[in-house]
N, C-alpha and C positions, 0 to 999 in steps of 0.2 A: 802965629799958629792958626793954622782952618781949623775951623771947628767938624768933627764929623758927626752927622747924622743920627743918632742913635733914635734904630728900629726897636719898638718894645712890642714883645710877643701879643699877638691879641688876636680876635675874629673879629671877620669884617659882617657886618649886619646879614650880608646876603648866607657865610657862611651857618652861622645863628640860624635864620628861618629856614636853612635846607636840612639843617641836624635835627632842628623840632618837626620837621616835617616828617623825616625820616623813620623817628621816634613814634609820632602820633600812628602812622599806617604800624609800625609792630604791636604796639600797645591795642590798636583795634581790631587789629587778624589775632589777639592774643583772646581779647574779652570776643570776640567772634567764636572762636573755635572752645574755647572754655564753656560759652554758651550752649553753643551744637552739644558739648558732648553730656552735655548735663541733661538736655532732652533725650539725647539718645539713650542716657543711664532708666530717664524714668521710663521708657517706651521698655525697655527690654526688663524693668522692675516689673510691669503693667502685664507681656507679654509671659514671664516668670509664674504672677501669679494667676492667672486664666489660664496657664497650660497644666500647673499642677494641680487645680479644681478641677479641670478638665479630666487628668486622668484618674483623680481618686471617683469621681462621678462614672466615668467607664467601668470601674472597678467596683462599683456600687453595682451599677445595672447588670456585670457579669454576675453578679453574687447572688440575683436574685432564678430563681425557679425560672426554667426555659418556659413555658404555657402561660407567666406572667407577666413576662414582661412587656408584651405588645399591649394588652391592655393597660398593665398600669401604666406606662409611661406615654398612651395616648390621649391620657385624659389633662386638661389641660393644668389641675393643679398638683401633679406629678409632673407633668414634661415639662415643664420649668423650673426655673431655678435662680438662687442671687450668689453671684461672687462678690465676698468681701473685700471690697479694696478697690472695685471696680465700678466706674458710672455709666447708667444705659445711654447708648444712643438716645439723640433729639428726637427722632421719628417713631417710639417702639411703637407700633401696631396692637401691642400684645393687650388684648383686655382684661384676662385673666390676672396680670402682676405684672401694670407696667412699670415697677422700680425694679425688674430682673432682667437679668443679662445674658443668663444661661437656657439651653433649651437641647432634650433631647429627642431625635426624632429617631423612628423606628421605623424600617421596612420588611417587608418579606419578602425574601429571595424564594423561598421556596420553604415549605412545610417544614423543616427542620432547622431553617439557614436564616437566621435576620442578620440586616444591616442596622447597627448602632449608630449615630453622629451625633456626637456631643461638640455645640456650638455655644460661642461667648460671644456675645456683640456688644462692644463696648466705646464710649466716646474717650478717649486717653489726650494727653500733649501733644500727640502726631498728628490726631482728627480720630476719625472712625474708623475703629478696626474692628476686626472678624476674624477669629480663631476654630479650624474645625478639629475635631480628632473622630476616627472614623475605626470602628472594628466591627467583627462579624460573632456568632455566638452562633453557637450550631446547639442542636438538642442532643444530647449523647446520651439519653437512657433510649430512643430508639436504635434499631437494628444499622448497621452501616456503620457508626460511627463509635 
């Protein structure tokens, strides 16, 4: 009687290192992309919370008397400001309060008509960002409006 050959199921060494191969690139586009989006969650936490201080701050400065505003808020320990939650840029200029973030400038468009911009400068996970929200405040106890 010949004896036959009996094949027993297995992998051959080459096919071993191409399946862990295979495995490591999923497992690193896996902890890659998990990564990303965990930065992206705090970037958009960071840009959440400097948008809503941004608007309750516009909401401040509308509420205030039209003839006041341009003064108070040129002066420089009203035109600044701190968001909780957020760290200043490495560079802040500001000597007035350089642990603030926030800063509102004022222009005159004309006798009745300011420009508001309420700015957040802040260092986040992404690097240095910059947030503006920008509105206009007209005087309505004069004539016209």
């Amino acid at each position: 009687m010949a004896r036959i050959p009996c094949r027993t199921a297995a992998f051959t060494l080459i096919e071993v290192l191409v399946a862990t191969l295979v495995l490591v690139v999923a497992i690193f586009g896996l902890v890659a992309t998990l990564s990303y989006t965990m930065r992206q969650e705090a970037d958009t936490r960071e840009v959440s919370v400097a948008m809503n201080f941004l608007r309750a701050k516009v909401e401040e400065v509308r509420s205030q008397p039209f003839d006041d505003i341009f003064t108070y808020y040129s002066q420089g320990a009203n035109r600044n400001f701190e968001v909780p939650g957020l760290d200043p840029q490495a560079g802040d200029p500001d000597p007035f309060a350089p642990h603030r973030v926030g800063e509102v400038i004022v222009g005159v468009i004309n006798p009745r008509l300011l420009r508001v911009t309420v700015r957040a400068s802040w260092t986040g996970l992404m690097g240095e960002r910059t947030l503006d929200l920008e509105t206009q405040v007209t005087d309505r106890t004069k004539e016209g409006f």
